[in-house]
Backbone as CSV, one residue per row, in Angstrom:
resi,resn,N_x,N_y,N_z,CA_x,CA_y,CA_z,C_x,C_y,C_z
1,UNK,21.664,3.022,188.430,20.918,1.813,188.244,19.494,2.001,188.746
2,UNK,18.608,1.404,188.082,17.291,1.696,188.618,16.669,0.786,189.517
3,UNK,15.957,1.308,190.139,15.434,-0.228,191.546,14.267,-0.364,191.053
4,UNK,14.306,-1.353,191.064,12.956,-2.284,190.354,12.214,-2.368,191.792
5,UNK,10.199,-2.398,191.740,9.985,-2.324,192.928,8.815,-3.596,193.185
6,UNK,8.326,-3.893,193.893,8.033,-5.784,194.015,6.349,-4.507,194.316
7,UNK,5.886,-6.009,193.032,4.287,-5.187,193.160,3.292,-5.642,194.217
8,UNK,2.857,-5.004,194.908,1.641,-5.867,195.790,0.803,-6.323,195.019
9,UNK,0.198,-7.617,195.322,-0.703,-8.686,194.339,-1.778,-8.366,194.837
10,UNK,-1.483,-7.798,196.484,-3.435,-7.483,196.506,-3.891,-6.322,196.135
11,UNK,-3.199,-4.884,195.917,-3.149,-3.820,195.697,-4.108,-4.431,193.860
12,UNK,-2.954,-4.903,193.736,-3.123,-5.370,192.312,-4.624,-6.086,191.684
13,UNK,-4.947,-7.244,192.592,-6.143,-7.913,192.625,-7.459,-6.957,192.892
14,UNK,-7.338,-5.987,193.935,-7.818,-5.297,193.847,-8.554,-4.313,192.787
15,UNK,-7.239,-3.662,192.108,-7.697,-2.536,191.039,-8.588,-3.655,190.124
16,UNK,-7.861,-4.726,189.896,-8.486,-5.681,188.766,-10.068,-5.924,188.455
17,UNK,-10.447,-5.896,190.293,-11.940,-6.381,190.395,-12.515,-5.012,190.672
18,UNK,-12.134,-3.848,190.794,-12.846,-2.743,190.368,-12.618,-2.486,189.159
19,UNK,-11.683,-3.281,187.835,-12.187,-2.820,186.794,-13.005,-3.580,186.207
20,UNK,-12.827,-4.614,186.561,-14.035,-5.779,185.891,-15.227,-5.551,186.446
21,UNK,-16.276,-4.967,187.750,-16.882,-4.451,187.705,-17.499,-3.579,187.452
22,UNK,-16.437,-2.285,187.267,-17.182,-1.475,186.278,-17.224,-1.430,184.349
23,UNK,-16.619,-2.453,184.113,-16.737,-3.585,183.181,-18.011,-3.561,183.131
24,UNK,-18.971,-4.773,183.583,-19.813,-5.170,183.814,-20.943,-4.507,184.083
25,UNK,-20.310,-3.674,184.760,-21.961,-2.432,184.815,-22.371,-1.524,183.811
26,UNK,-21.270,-1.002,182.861,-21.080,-0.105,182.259,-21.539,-0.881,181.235
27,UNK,-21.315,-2.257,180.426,-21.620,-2.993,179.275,-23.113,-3.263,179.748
28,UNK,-23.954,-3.399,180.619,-25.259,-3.645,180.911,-25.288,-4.999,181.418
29,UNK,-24.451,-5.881,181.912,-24.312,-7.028,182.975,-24.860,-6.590,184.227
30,UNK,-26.308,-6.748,184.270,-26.598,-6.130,185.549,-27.060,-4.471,185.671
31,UNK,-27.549,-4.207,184.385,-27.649,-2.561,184.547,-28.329,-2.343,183.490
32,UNK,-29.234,-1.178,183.846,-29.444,-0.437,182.240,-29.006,0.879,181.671
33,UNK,-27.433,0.886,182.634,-26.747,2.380,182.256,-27.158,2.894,180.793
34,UNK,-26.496,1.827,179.940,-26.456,2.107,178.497,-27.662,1.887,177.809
35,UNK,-29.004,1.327,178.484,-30.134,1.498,177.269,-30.319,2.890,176.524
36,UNK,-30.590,1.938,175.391,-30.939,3.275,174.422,-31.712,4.512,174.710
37,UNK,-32.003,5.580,175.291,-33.183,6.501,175.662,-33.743,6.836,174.354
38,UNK,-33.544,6.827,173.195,-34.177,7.211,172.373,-34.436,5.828,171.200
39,UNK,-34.283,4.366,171.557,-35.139,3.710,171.408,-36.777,3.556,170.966
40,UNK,-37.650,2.843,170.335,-38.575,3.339,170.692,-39.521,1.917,171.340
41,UNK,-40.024,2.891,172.611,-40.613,1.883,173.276,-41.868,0.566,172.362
42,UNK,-41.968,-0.813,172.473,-42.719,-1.738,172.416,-44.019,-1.542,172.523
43,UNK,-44.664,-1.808,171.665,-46.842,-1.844,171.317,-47.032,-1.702,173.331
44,UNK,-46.674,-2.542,173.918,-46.987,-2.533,175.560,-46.654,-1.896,175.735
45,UNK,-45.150,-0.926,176.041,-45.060,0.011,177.158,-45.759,1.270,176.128
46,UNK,-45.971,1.041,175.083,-46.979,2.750,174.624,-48.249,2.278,175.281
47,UNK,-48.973,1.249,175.128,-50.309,0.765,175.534,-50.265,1.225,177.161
48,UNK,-49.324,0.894,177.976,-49.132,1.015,179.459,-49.444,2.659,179.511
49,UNK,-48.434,3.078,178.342,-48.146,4.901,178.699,-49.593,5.563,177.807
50,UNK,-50.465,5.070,177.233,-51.293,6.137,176.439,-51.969,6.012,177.992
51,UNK,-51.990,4.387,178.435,-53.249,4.334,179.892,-53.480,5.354,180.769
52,UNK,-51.241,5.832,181.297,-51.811,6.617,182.279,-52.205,7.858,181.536
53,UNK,-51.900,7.909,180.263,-52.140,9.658,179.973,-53.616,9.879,180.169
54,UNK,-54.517,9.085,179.951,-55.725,9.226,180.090,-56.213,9.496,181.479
55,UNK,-55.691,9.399,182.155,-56.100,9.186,183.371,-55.971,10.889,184.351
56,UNK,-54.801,11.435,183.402,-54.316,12.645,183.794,-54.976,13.893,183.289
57,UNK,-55.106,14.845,183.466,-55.584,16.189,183.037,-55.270,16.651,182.015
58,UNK,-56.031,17.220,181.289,-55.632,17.807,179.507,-54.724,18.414,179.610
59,UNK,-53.448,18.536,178.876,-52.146,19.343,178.456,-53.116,20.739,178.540
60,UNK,-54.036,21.538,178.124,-54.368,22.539,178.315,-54.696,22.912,179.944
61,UNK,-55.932,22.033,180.419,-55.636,21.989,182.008,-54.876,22.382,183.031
62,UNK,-53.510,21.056,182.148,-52.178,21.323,183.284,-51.498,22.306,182.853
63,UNK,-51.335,22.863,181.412,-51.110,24.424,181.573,-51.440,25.402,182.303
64,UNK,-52.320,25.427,182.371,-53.467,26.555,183.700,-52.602,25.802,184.656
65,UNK,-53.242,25.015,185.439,-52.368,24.753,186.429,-50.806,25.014,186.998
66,UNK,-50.030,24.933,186.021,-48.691,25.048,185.740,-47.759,26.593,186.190
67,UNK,-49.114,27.374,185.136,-48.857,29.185,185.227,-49.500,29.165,186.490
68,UNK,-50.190,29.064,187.057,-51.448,28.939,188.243,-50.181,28.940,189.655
69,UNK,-49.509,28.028,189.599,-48.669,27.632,190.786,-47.028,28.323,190.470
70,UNK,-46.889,28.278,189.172,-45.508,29.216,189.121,-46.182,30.866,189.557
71,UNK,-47.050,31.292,189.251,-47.689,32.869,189.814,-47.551,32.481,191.337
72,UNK,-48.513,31.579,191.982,-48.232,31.314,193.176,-46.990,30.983,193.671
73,UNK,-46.114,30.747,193.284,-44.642,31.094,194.109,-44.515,31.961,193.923
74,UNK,-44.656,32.679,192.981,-43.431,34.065,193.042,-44.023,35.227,194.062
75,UNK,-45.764,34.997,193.850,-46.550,35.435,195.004,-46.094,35.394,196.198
76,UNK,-45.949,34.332,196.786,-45.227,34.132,197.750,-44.235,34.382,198.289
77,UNK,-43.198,34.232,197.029,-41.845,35.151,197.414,-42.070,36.420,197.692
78,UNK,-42.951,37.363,197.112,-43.467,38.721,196.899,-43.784,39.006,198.659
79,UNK,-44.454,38.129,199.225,-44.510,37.864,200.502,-43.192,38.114,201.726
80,UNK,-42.270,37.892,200.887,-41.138,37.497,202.424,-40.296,38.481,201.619
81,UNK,-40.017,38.724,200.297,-39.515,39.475,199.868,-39.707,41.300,198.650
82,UNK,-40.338,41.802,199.096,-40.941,42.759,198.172,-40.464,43.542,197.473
83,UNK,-41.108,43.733,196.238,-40.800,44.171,194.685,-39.795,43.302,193.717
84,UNK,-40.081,42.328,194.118,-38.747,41.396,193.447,-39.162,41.566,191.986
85,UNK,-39.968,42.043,191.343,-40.378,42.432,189.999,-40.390,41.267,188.938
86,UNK,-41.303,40.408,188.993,-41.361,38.970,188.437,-41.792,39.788,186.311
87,UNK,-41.280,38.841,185.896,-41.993,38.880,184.576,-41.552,37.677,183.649
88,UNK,-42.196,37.791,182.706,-42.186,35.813,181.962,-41.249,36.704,180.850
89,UNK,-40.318,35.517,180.650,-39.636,35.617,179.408,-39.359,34.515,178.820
90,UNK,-38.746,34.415,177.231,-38.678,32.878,176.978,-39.859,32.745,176.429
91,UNK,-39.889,32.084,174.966,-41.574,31.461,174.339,-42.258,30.599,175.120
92,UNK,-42.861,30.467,174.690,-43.458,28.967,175.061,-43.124,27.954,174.331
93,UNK,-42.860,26.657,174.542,-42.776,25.744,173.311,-43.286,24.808,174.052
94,UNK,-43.647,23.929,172.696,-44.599,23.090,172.791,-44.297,21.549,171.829
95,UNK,-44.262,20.091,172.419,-43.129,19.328,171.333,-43.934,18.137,171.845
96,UNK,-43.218,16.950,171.396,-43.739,15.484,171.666,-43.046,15.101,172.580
97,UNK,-43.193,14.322,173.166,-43.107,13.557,174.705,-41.754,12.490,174.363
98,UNK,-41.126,12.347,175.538,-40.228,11.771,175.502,-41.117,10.033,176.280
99,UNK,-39.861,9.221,175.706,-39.702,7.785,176.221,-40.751,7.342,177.561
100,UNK,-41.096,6.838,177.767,-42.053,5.817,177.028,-43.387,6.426,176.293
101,UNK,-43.799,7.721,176.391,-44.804,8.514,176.200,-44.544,8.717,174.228
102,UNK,-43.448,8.316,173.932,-43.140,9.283,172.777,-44.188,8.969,171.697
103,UNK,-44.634,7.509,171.486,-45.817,6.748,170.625,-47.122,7.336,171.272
104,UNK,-47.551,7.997,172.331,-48.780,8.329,172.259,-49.296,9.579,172.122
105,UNK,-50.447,10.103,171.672,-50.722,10.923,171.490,-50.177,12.223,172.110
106,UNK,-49.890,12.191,172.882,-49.410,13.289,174.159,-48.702,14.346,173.306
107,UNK,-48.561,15.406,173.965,-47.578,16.595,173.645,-47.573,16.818,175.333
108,UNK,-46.193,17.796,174.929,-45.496,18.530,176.258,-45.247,20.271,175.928
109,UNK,-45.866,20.712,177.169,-45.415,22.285,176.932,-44.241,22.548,177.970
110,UNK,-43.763,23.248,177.813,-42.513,24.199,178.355,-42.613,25.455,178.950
111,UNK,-43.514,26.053,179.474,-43.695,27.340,180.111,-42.655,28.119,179.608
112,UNK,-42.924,29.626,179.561,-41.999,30.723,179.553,-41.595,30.648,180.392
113,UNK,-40.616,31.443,181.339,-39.497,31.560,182.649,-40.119,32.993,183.046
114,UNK,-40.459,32.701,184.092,-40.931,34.135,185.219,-39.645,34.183,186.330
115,UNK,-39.186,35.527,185.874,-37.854,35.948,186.443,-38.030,37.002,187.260
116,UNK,-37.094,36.917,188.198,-36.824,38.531,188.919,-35.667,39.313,188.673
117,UNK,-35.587,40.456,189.035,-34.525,41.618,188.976,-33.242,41.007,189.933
118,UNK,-33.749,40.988,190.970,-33.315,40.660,191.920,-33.032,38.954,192.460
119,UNK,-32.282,38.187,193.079,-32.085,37.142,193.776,-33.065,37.068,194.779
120,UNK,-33.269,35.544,194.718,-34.115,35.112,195.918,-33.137,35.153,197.275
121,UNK,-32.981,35.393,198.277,-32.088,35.484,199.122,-32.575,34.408,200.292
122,UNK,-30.519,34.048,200.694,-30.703,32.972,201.519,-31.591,32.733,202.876
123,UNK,-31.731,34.067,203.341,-32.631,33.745,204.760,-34.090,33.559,204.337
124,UNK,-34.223,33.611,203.014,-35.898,33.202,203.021,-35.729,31.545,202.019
125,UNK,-34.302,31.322,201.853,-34.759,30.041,200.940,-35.570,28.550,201.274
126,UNK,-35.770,28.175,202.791,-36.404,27.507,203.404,-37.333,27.420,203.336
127,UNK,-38.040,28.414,203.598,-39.980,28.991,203.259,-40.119,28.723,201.911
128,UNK,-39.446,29.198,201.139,-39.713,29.162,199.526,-39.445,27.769,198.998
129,UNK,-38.510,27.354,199.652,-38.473,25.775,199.231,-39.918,24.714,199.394
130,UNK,-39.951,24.612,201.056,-41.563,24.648,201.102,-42.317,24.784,200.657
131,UNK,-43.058,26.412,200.400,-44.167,26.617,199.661,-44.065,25.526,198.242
132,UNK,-42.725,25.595,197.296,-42.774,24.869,196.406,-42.972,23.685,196.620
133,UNK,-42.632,23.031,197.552,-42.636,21.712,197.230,-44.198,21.283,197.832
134,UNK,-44.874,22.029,198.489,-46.601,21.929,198.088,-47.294,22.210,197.018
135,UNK,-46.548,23.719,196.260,-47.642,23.630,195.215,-47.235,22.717,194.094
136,UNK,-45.979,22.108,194.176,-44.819,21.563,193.232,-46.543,19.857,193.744
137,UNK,-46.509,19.358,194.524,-47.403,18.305,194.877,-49.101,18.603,194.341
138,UNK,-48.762,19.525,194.538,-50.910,20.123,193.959,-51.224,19.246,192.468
139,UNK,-49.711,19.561,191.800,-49.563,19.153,190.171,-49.309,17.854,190.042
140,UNK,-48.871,16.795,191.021,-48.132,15.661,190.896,-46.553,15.702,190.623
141,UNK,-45.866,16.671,190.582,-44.583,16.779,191.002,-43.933,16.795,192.151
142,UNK,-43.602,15.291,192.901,-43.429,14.801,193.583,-42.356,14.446,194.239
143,UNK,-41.148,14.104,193.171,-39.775,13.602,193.548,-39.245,15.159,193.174
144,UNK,-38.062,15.290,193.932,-37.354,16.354,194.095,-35.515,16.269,193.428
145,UNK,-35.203,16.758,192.728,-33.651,16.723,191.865,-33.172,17.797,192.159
146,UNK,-31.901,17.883,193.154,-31.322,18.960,193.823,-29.794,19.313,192.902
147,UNK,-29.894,20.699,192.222,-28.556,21.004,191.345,-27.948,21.741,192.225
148,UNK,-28.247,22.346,192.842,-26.953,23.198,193.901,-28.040,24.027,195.115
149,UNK,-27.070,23.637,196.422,-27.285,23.780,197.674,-26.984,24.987,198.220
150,UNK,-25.750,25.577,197.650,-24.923,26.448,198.132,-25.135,27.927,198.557
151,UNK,-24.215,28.156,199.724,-24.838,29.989,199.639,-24.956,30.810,198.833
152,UNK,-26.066,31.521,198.391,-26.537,32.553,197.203,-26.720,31.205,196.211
153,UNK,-27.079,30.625,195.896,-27.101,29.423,195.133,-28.316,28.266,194.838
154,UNK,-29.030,28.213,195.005,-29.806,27.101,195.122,-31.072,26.759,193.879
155,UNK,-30.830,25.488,193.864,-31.577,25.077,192.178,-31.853,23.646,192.435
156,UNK,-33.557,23.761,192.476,-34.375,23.038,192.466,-35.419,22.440,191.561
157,UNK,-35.722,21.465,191.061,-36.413,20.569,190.371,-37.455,19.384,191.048
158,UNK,-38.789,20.381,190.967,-39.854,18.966,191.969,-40.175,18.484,190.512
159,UNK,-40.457,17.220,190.240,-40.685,16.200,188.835,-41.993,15.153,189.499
160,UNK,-42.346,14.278,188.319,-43.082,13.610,188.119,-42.783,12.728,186.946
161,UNK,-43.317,11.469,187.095,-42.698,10.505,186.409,-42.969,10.907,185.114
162,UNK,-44.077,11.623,184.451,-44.677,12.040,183.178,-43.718,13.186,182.539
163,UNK,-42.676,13.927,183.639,-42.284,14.976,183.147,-42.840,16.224,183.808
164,UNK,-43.827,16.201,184.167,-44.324,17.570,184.745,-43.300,17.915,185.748
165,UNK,-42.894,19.068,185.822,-42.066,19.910,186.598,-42.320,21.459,187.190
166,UNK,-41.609,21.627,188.489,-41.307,22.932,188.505,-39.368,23.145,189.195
167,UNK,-39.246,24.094,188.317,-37.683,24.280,188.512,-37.769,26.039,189.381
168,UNK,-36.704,26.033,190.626,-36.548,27.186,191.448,-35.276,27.388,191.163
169,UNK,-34.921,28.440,190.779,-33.485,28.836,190.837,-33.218,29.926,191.395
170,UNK,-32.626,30.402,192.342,-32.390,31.730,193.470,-31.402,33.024,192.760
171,UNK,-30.344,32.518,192.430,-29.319,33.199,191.916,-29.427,34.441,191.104
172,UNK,-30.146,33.617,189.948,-30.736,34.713,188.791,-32.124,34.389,189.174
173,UNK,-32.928,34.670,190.236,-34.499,33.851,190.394,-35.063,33.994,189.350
174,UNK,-34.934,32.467,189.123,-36.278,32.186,187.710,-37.180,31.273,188.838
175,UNK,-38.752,30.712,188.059,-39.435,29.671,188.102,-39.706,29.189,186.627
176,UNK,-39.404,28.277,186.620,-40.265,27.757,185.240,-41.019,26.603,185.170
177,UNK,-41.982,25.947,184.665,-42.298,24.526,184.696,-42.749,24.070,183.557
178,UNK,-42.708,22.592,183.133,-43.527,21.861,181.981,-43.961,21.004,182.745
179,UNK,-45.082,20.959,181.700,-46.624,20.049,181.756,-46.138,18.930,182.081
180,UNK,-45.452,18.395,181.613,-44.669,16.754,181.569,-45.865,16.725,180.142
181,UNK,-46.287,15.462,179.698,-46.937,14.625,178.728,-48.255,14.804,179.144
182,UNK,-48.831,15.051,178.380,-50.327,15.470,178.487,-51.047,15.267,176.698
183,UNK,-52.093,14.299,177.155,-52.961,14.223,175.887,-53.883,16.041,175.764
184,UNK,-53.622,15.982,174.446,-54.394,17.527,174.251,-56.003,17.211,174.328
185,UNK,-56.760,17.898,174.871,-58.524,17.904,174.769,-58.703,17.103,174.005
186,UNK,-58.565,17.916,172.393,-59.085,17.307,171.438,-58.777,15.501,171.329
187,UNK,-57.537,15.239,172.050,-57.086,13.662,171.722,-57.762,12.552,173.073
188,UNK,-58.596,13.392,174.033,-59.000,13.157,175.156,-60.106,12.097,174.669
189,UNK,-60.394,10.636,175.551,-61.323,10.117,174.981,-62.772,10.575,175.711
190,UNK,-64.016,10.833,174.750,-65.225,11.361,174.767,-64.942,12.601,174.847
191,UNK,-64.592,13.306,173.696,-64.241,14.730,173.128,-64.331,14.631,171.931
């Protein structure tokens, strides 16, 4: 015979109101989990986003800049660690700007990937984190997105609200970075 077993109601009440909350968050009651990202932004938020592009350095500029400070890390690494044998691989590419940027003039580049032979190793990953996250600031890449912490391991992303980036990865040491959104010269106003 089977024993039937007496349900707890609060156990029960419980699960209920963690599913109806994530109900609610997940449908956009209170959230913008689910906005569209590829939407396209409103006459205002392009008007808001051509503003700041103007305000920022030519996509050619922040290229220089970009190669400028990825050389300067690996420099640096070259510093604490020697012959790590850096070289760029990977094209370059070059595309239109994502959300809210996507209506304005802007383009985005993608740097090639400057790699080493060798791993960045853990007793110098502290210093190197550092150095980056100054020259990662020189550019306006500011907020920091951490993919893995771990021993022999570590993968870093300093960002900026535009997209500009620099990414550190130890393992297989790459650097790479994009411009984020950048009006080209020619789209620059008084050019």
């Amino acid at each position: 015979m089977r024993e039937t077993r007496t349900t707890d109601t609060r156990s029960r009440r419980w699960m209920t109101t963690v599913a109806v909350a994530a109900v609610l968050t997940l449908t956009g009651c209170g959230s913008d989990v689910l906005d569209n990202p590829y939407e396209k932004p409103s006459p205002a938020e392009t008007a808001d986003a051509a503003a700041i592009l103007a305000t920022l350095p030519s996509l050619e500029e922040t290229e220089v800049q970009m190669q400028n400070a990825v050389e300067q890390l690996a420099a640096f690494i070259d510093t604490l660690v020697p012959d790590m044998g850096w070289t760029w691989i990977r094209q370059r590419s070059a595309g239109s700007c994502s959300r809210p940027f996507s209506d304005t003039d802007g383009d985005d580049v993608q740097l090639k990937n400057y790699v080493s032979v060798g791993p960045i190793p853990d007793a110098v990953w502290p210093q190197v984190l550092e150095h980056a996250s100054t020259l990662a600031t020189t550019v306006g890449a500011t907020k920091v997105q951490t993919f893995h912490d771990d021993p022999d391991n570590h993968e870093v992303r300093f960002y900026s609200p535009e997209g500009t980036s620099i990414y550190i990865g130890t393992r297989g040491a790459v650097i790479s970075a994009n411009t984020g959104c950048r009006l080209p010269q020619a789209n620059m106003a008084g050019t």
